[in-house]
PyMOL CGO cylinders between C-alpha atoms (Angstrom):
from pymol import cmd
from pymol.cgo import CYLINDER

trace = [
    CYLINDER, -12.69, 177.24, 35.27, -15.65, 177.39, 38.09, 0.3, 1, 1, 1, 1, 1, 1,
    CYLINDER, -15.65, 177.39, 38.09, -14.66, 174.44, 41.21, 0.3, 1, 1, 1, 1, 1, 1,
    CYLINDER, -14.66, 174.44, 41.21, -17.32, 172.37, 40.75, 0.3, 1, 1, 1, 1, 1, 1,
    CYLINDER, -17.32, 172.37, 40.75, -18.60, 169.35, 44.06, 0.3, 1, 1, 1, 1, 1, 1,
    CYLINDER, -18.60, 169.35, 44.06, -18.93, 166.78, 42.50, 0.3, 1, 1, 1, 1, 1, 1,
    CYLINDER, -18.93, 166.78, 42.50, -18.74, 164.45, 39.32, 0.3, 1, 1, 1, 1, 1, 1,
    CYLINDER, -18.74, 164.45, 39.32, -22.07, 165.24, 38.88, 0.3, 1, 1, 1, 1, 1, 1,
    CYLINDER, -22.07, 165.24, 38.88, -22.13, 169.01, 38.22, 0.3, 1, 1, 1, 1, 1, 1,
    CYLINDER, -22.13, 169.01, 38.22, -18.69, 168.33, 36.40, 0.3, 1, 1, 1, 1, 1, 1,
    CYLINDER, -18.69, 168.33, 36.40, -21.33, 165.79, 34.20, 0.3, 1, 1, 1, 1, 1, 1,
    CYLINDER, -21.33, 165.79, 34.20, -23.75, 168.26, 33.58, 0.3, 1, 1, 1, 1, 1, 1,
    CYLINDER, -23.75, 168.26, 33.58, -21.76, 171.46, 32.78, 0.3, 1, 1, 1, 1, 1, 1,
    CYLINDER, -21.76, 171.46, 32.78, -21.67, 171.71, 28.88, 0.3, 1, 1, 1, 1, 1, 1,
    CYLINDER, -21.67, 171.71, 28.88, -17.88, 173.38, 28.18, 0.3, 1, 1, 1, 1, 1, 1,
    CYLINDER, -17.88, 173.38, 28.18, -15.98, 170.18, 29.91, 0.3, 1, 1, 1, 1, 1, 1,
    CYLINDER, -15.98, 170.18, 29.91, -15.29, 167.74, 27.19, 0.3, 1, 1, 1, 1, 1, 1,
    CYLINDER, -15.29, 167.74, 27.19, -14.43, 164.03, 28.90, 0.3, 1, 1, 1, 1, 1, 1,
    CYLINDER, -14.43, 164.03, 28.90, -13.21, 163.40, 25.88, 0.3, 1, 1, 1, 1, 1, 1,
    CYLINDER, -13.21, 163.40, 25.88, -10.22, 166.37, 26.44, 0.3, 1, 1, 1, 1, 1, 1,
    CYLINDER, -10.22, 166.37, 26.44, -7.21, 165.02, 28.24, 0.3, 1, 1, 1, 1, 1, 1,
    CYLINDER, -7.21, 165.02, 28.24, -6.44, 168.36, 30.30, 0.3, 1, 1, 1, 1, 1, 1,
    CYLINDER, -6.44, 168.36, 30.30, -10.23, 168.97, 31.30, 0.3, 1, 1, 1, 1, 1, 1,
    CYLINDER, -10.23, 168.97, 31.30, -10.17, 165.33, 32.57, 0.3, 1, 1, 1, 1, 1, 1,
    CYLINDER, -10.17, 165.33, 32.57, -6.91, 165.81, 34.48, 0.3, 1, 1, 1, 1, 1, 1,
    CYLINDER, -6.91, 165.81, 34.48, -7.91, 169.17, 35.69, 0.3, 1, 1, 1, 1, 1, 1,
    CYLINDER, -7.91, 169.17, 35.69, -11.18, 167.70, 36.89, 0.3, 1, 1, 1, 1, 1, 1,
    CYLINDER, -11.18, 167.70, 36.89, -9.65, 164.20, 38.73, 0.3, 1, 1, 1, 1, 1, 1,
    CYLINDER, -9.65, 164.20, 38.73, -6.94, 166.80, 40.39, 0.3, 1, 1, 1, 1, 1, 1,
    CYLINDER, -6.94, 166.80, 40.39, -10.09, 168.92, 41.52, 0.3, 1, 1, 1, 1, 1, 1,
    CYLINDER, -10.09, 168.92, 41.52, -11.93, 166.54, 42.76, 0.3, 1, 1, 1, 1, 1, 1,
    CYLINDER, -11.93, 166.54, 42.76, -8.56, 165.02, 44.22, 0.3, 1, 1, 1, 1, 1, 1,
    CYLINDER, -8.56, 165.02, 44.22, -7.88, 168.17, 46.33, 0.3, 1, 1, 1, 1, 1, 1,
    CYLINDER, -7.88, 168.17, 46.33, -12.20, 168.38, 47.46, 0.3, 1, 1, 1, 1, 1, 1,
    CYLINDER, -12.20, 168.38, 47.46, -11.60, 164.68, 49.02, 0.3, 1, 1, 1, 1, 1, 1,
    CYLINDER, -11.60, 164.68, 49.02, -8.28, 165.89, 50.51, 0.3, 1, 1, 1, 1, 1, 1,
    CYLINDER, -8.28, 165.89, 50.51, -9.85, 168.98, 52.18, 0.3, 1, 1, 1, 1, 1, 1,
    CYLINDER, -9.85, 168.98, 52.18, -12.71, 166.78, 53.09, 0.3, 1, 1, 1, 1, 1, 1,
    CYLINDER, -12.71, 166.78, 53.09, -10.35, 164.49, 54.65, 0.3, 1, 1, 1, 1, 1, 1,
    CYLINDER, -10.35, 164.49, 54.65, -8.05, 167.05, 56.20, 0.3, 1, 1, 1, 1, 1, 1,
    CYLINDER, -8.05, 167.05, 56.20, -11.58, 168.79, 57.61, 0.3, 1, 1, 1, 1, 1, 1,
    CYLINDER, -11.58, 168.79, 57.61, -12.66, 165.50, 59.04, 0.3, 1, 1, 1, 1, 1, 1,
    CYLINDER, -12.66, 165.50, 59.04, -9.44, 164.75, 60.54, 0.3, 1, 1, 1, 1, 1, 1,
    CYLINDER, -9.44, 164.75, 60.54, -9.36, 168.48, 62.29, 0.3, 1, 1, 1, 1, 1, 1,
    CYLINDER, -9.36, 168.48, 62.29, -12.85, 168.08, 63.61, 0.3, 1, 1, 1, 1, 1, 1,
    CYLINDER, -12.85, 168.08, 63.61, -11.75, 164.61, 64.93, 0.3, 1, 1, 1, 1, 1, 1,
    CYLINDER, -11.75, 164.61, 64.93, -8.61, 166.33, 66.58, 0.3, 1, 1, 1, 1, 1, 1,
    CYLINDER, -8.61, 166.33, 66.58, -11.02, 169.33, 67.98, 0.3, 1, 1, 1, 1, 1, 1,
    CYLINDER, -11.02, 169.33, 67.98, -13.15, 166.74, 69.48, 0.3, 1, 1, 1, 1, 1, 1,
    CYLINDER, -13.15, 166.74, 69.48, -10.49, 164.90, 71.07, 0.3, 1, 1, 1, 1, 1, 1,
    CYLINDER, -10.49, 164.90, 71.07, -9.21, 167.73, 72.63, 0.3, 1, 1, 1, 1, 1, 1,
    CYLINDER, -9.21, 167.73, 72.63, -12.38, 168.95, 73.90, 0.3, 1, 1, 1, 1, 1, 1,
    CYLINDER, -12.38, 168.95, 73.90, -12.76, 166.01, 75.45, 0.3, 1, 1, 1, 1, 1, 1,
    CYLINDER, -12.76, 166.01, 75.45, -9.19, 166.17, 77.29, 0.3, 1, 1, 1, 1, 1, 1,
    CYLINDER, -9.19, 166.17, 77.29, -10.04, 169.42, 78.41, 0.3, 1, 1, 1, 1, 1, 1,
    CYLINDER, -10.04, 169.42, 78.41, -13.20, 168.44, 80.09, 0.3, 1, 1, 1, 1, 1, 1,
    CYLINDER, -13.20, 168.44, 80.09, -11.67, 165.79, 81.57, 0.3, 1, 1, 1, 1, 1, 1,
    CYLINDER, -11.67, 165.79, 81.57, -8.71, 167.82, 82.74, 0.3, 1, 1, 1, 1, 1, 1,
    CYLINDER, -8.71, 167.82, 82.74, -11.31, 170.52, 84.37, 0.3, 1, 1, 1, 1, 1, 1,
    CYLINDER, -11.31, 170.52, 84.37, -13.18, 167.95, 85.46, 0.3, 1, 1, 1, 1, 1, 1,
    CYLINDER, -13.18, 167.95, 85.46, -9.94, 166.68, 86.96, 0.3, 1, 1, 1, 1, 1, 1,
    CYLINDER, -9.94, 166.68, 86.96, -8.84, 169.44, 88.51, 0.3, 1, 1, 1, 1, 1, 1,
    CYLINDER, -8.84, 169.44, 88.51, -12.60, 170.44, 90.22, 0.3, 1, 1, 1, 1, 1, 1,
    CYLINDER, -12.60, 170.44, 90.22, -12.22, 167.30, 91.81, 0.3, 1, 1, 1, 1, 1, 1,
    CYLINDER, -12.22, 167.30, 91.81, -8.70, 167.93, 93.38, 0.3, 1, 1, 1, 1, 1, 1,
    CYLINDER, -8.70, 167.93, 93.38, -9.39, 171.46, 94.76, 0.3, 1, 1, 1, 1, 1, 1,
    CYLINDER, -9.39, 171.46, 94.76, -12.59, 169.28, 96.14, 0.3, 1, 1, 1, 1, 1, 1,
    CYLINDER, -12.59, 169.28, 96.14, -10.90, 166.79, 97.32, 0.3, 1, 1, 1, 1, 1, 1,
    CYLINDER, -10.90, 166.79, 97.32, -8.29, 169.27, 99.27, 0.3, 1, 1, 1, 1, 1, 1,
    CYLINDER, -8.29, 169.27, 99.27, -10.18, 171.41, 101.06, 0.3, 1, 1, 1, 1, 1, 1,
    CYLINDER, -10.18, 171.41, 101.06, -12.63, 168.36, 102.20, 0.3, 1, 1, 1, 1, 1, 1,
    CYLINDER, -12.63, 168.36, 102.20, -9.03, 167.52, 103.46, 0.3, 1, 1, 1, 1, 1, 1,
    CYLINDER, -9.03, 167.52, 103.46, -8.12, 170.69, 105.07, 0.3, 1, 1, 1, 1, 1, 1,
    CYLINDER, -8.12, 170.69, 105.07, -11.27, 170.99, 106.96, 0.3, 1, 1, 1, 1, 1, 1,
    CYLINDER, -11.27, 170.99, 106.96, -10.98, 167.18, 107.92, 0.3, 1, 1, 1, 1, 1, 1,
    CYLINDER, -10.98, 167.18, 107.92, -7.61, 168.60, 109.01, 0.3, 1, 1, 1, 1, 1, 1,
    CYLINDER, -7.61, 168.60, 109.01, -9.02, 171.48, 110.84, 0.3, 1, 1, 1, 1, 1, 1,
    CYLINDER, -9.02, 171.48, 110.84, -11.61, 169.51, 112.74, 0.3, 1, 1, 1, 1, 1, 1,
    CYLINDER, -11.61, 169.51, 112.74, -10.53, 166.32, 113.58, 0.3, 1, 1, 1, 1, 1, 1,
    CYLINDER, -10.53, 166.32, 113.58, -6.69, 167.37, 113.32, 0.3, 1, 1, 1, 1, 1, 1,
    CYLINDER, -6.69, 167.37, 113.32, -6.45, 167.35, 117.23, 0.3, 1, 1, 1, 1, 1, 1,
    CYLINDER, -6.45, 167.35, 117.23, -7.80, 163.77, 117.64, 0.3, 1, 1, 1, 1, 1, 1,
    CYLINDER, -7.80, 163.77, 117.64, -4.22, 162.12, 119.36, 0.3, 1, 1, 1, 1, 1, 1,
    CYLINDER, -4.22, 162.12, 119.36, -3.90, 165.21, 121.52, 0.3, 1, 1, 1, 1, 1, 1,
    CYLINDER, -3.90, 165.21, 121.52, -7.99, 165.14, 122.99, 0.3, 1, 1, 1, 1, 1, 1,
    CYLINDER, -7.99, 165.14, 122.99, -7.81, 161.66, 123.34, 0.3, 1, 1, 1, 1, 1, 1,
    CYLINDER, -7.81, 161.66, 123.34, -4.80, 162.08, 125.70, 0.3, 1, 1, 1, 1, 1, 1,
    CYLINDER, -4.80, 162.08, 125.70, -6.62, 164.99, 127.77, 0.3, 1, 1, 1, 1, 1, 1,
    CYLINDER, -6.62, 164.99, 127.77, -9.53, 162.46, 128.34, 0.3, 1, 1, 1, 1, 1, 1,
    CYLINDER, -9.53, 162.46, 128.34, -7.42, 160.96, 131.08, 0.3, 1, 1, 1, 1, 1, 1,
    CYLINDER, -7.42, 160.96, 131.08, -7.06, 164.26, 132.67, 0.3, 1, 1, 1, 1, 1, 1,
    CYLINDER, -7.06, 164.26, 132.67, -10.84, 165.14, 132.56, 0.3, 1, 1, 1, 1, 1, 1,
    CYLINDER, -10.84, 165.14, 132.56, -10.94, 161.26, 134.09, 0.3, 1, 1, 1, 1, 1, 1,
    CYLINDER, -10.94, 161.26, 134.09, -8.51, 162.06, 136.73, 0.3, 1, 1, 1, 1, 1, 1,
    CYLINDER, -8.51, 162.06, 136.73, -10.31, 165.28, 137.61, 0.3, 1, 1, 1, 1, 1, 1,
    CYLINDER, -10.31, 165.28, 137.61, -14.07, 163.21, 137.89, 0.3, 1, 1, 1, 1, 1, 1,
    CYLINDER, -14.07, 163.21, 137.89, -11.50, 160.19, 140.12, 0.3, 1, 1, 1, 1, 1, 1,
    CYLINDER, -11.50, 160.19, 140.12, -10.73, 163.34, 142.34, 0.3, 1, 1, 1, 1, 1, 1,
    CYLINDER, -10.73, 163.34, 142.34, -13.88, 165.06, 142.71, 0.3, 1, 1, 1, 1, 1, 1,
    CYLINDER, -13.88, 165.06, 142.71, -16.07, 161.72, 143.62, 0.3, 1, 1, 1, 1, 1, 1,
    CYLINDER, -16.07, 161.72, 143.62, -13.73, 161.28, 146.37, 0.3, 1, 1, 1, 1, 1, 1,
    CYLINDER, -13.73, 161.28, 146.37, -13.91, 164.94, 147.73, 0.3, 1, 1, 1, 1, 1, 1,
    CYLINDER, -13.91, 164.94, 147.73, -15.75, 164.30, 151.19, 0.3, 1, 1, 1, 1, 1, 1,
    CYLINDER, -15.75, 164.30, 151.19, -17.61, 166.94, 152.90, 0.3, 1, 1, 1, 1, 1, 1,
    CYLINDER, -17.61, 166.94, 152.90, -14.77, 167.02, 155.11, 0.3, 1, 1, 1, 1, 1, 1,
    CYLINDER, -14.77, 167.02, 155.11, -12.18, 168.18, 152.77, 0.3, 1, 1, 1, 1, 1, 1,
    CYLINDER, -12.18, 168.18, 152.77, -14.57, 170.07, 151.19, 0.3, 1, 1, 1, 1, 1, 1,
    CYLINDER, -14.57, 170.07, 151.19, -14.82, 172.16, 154.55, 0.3, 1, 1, 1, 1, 1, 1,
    CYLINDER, -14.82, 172.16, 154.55, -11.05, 171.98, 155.03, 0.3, 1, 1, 1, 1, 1, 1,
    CYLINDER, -11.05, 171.98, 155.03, -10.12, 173.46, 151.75, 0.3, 1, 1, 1, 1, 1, 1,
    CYLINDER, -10.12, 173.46, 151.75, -12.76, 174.90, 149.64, 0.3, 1, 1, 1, 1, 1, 1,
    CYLINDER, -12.76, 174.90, 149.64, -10.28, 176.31, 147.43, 0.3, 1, 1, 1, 1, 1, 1,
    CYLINDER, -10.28, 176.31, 147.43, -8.21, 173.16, 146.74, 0.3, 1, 1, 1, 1, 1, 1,
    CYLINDER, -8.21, 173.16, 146.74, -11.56, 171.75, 145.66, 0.3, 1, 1, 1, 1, 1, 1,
    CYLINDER, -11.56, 171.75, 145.66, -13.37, 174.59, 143.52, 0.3, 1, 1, 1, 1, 1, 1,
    CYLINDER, -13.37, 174.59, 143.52, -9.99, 175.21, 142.12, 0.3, 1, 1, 1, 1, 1, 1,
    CYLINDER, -9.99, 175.21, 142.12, -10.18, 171.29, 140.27, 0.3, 1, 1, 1, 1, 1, 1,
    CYLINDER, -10.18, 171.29, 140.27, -13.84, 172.28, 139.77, 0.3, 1, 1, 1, 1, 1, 1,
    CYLINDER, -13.84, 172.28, 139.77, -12.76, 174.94, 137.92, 0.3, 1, 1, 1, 1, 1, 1,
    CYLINDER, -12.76, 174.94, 137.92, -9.71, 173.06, 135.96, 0.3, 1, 1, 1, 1, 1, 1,
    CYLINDER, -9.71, 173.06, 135.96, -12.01, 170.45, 134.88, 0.3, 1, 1, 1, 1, 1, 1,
    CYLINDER, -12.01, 170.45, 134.88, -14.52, 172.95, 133.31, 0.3, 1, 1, 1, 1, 1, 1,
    CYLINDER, -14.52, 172.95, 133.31, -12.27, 175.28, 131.53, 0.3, 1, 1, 1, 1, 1, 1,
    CYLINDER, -12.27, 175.28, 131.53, -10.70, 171.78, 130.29, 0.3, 1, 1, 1, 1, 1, 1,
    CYLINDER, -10.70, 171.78, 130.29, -14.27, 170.65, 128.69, 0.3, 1, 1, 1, 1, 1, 1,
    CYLINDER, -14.27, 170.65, 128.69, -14.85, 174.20, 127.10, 0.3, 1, 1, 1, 1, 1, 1,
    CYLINDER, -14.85, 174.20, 127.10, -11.22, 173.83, 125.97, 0.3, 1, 1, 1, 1, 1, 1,
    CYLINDER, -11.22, 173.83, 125.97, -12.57, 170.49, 124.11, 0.3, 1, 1, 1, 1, 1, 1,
    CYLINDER, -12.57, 170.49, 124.11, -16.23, 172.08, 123.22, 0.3, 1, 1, 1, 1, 1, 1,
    CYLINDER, -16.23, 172.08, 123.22, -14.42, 174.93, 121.65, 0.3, 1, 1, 1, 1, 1, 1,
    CYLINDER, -14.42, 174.93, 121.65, -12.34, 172.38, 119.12, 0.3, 1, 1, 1, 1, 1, 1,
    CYLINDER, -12.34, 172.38, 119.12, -16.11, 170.50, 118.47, 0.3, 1, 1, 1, 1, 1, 1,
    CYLINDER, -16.11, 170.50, 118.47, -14.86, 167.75, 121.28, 0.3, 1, 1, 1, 1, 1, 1,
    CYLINDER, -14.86, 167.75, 121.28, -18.49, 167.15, 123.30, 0.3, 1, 1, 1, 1, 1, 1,
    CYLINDER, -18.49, 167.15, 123.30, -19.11, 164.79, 126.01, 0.3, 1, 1, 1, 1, 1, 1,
    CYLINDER, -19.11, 164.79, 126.01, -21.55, 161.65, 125.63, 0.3, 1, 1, 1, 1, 1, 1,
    CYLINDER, -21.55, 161.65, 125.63, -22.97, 161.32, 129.30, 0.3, 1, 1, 1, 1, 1, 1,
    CYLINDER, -22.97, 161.32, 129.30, -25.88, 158.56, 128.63, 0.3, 1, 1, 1, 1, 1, 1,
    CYLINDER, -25.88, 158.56, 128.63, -28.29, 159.04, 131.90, 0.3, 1, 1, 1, 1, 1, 1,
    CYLINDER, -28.29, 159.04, 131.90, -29.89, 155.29, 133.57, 0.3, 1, 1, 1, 1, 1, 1,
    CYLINDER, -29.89, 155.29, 133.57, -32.93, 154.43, 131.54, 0.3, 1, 1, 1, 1, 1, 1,
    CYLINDER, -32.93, 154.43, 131.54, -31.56, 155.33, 128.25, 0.3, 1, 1, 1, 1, 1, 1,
    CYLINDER, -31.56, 155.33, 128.25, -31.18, 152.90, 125.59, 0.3, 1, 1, 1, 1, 1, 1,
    CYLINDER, -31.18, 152.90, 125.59, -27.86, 151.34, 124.51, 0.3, 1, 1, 1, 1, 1, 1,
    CYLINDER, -27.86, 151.34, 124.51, -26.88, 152.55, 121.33, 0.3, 1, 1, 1, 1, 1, 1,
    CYLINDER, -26.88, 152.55, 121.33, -23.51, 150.57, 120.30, 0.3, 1, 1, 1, 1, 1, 1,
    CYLINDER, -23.51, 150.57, 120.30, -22.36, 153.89, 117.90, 0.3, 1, 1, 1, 1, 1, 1,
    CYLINDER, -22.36, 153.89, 117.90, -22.00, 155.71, 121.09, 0.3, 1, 1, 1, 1, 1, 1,
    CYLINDER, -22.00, 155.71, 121.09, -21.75, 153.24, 123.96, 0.3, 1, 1, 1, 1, 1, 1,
    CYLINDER, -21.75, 153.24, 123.96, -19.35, 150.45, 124.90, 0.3, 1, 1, 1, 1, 1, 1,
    CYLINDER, -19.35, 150.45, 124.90, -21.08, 147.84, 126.85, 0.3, 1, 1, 1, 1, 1, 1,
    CYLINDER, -21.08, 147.84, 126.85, -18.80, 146.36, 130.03, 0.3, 1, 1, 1, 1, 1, 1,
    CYLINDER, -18.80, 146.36, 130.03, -21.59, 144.08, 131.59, 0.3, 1, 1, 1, 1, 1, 1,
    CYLINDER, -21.59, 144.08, 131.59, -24.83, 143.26, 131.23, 0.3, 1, 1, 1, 1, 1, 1,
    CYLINDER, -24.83, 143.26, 131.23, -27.42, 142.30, 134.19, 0.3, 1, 1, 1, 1, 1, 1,
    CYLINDER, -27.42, 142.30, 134.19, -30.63, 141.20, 134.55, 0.3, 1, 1, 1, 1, 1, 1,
    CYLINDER, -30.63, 141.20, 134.55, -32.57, 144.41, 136.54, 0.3, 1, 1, 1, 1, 1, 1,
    CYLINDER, -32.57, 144.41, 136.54, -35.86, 144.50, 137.83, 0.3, 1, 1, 1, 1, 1, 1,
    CYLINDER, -35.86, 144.50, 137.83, -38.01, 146.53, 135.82, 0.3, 1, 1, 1, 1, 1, 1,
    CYLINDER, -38.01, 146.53, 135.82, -35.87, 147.88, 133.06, 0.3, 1, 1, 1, 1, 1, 1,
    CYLINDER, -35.87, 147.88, 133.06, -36.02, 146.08, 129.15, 0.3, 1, 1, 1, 1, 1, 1,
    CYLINDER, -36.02, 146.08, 129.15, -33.09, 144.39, 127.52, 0.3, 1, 1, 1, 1, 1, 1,
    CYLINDER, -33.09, 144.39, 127.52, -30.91, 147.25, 126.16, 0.3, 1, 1, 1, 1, 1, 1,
    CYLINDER, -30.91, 147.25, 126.16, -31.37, 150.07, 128.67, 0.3, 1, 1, 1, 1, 1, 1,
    CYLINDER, -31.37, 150.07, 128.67, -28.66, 151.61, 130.08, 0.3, 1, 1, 1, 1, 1, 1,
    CYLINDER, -28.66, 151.61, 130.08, -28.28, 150.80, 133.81, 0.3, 1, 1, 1, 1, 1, 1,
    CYLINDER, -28.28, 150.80, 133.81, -25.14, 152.32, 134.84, 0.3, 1, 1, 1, 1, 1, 1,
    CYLINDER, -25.14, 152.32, 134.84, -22.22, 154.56, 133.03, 0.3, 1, 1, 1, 1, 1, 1,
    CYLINDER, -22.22, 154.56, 133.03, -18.85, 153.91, 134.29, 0.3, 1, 1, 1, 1, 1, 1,
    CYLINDER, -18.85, 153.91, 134.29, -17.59, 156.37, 131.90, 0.3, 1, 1, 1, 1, 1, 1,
    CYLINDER, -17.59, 156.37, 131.90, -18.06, 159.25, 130.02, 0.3, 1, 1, 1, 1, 1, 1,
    CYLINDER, -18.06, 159.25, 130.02, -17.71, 158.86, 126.28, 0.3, 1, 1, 1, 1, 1, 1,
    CYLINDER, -17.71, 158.86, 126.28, -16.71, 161.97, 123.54, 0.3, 1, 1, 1, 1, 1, 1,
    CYLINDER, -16.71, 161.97, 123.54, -17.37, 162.85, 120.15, 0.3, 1, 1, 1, 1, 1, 1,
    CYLINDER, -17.37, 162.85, 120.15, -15.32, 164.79, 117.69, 0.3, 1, 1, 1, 1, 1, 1,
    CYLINDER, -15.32, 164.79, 117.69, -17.61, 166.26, 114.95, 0.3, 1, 1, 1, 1, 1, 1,
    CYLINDER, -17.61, 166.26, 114.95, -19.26, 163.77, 113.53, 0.3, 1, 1, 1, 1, 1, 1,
    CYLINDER, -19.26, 163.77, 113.53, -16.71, 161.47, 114.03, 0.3, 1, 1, 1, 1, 1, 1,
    CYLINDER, -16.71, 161.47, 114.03, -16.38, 158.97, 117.54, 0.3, 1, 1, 1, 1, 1, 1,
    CYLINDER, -16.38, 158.97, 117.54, -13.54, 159.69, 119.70, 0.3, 1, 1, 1, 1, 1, 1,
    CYLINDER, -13.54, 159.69, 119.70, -14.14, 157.46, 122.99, 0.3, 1, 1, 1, 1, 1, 1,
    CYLINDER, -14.14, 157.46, 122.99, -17.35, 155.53, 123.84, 0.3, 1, 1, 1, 1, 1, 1,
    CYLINDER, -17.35, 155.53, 123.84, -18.94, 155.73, 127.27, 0.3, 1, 1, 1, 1, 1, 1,
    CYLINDER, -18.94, 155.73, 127.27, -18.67, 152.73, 129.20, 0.3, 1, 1, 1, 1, 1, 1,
    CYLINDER, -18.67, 152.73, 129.20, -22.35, 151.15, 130.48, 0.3, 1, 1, 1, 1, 1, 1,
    CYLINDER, -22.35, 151.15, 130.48, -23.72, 148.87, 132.04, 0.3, 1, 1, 1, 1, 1, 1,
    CYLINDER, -23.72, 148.87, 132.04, -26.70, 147.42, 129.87, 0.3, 1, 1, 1, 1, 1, 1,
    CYLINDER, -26.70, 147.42, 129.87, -30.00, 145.61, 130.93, 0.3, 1, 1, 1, 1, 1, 1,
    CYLINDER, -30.00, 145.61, 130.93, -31.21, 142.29, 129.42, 0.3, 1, 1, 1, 1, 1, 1,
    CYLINDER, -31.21, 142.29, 129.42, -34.25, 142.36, 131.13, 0.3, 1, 1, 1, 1, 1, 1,
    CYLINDER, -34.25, 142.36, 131.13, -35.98, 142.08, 134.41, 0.3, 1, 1, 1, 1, 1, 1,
    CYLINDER, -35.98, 142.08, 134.41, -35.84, 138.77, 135.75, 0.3, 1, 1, 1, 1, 1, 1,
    CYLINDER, -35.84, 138.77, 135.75, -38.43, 136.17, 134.56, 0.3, 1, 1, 1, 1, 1, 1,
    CYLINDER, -38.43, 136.17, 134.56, -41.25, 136.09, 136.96, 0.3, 1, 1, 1, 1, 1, 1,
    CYLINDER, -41.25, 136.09, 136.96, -42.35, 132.11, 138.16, 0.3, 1, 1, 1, 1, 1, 1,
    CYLINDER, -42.35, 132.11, 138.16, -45.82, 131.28, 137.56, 0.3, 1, 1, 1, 1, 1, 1,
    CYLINDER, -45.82, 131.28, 137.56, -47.61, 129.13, 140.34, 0.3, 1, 1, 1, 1, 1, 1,
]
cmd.load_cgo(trace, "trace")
């Protein structure tokens, strides 16, 4: 006998007899096993769907790790030296102390004492240039920004406006993108008021 879809067809096709015991057990076992396949079908598609979904996420997982790691190891790679350059600052501080106190004097006395810190102190700022370590060395006039700049005073100077730079007691550095020491200004708030008459 043909497998028919439904009760329908079953209806319709003229050599099952309802009235036959066998033809209506044969038919409630087919259509028995159709709703189990349908079932068992459903159930796989279900499954299939599920575990598309886990593998997406799993991808989608693991995209974001290797991500995630190599924004790490060039974090690492850049900004991996930051305890070590901010202990050389000091030195490139001490070598600035020494060199504003070179008179002409010494200068004359021993040239090579003094171009030989000269030349320390600049092979010790390419050092830092070559690891992305660059100096912040805000000029008088420029304006305070407080990303970049740490304000130790603040005065009142004739013809400047509130927020210029007036003074830098200190260079500052950058690593990358990334602030390693601020510069140390002095900062404007203004000239001094003028008194009408």
């Amino acid at each position: 006998m043909a497998k028919h879809k439904n009760r329908h067809d079953l209806m319709e096709n003229e050599e099952i007899f309802l009235d036959d015991p066998e033809e209506l057990a044969e038919l409630e076992a087919e259509i028995t096993a159709e709703a189990a396949e349908q079932d068992e079908a459903a159930a796989l598609r279900a499954e299939v769907a599920d575990l598309k979904d886990r593998l997406l996420r799993a991808l989608a997982d693991s995209e974001n790790v290797r991500k995630r790691a190599e924004r790490d190891r060039r974090d690492a790679e850049l900004y991996g030296a930051t305890r070590l350059a901010r202990d050389l600052l000091s030195v490139h501080d001490n070598f600035n102390r020494a060199l504003e106190h070179v008179s002409e004097q010494v200068r004359a006395a021993a040239p090579g004492l003094v171009e030989g810190i000269e030349l320390t102190q600049r092979e010790l700022l390419n050092a830092l240039a070559r690891n992305k370590i660059e100096k912040i060395s805000p000029q008088a006039g420029d304006r305070f920004d407080p990303k970049l700049h740490h304000a130790m005073f603040e005065a009142p100077v004739p013809g400047t406006r509130a927020g210029d730079i007036i003074q830098t007691m200190s260079e500052g550095f950058t690593i990358g993108d990334r602030l390693l020491r601020p510069a140390q200004v002095g900062v404007s708030s203004g000239g001094p008021a003028v008194p009408q008459a």
